[in-house]
C-alpha positions in Angstrom: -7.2 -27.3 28.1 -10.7 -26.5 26.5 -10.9 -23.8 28.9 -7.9 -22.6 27.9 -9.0 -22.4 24.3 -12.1 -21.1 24.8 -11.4 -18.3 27.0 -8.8 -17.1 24.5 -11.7 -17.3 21.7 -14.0 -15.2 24.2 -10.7 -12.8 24.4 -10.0 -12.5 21.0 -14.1 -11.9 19.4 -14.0 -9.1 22.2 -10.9 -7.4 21.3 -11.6 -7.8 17.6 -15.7 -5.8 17.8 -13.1 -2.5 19.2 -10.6 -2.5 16.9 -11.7 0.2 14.3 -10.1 0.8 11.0 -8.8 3.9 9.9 -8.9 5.0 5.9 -8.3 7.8 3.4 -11.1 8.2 1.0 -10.0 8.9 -2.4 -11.8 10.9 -5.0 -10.9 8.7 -8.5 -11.2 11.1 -11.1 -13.6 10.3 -13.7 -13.3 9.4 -17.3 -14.5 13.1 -18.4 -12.3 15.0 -21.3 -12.4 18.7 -20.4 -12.2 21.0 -23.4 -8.8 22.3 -24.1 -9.8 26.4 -23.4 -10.4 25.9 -20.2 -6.7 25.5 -18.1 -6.4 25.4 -14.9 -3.1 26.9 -13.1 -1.6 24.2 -10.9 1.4 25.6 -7.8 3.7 22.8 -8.7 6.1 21.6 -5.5 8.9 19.3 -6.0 10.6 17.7 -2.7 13.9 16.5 -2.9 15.9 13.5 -1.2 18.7 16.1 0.4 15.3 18.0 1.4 15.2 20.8 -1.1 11.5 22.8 -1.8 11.2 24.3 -5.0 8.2 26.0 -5.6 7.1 26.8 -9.2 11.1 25.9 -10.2 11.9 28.5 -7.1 14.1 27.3 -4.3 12.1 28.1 -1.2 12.0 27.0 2.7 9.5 25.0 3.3 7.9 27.2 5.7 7.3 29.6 2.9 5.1 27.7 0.9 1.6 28.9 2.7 2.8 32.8 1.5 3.6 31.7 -1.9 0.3 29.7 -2.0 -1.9 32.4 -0.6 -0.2 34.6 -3.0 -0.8 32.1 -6.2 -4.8 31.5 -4.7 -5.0 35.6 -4.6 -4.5 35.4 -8.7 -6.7 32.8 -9.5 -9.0 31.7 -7.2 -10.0 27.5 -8.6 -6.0 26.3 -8.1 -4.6 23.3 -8.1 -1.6 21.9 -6.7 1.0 18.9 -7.5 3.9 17.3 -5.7 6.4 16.0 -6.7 8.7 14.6 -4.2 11.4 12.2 -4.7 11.1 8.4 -3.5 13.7 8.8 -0.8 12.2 12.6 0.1 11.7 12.4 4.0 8.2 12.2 5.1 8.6 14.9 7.7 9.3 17.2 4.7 6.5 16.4 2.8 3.5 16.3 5.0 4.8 19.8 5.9 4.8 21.1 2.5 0.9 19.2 2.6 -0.2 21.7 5.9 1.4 24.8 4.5 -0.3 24.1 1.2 -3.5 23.3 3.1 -3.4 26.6 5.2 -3.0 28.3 2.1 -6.3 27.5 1.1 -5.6 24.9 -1.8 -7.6 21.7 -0.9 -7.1 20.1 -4.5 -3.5 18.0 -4.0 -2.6 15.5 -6.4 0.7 13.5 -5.3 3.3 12.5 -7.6 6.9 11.1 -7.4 9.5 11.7 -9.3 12.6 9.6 -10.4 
């Protein structure tokens, strides 16, 4: 029996050194006021639960959104973008709308649900 037990121990510390841990580092914004004259244009995306993508209140396919964004970076160059998907949005449908934002050149997401 204390074989037993102490060959599972031997299993377990070796599978536990290989197990690695995967994270998403996340940028906290900081407790800085920016003045009011300087506004920065956000693309705003808002996901629905039936799978609806508006873009700036346009209805849009979702494979759309990298022109629109490319066209919106091509006007001003330090843009943002927020979305807004609803809490029962698919998740297919959103990390799409992340890569076609992404391969339009806008980096700067900020997530956001809506009710």
């Amino acid at each position: 029996m204390l074989d037993f037990v102490l060959n599972l121990l031997i299993f377990f510390i070796i599978t536990a050194i290989f197990v690695k841990e995967f994270g998403l580092d996340v940028n906290r914004p900081t407790n800085v006021n920016q003045p009011d004259n300087a506004e920065s244009k956000n693309i705003q995306i808002q996901i629905l639960n039936t799978g609806e993508v508006f873009f700036n209140n346009r209805i849009v396919d979702v494979r759309a959104i990298r022109a629109n964004v490319e066209r919106e970076k091509a006007l001003a160059n330090d843009i943002g973008a927020l979305i807004l998907a609803d809490e029962e949005a698919q998740t297919g449908v959103i990390l799409t709308a992340v890569d076609q934002v992404r391969l339009g050149g806008v980096y700067n997401i900020t997530f956001s649900t809506s009710e």
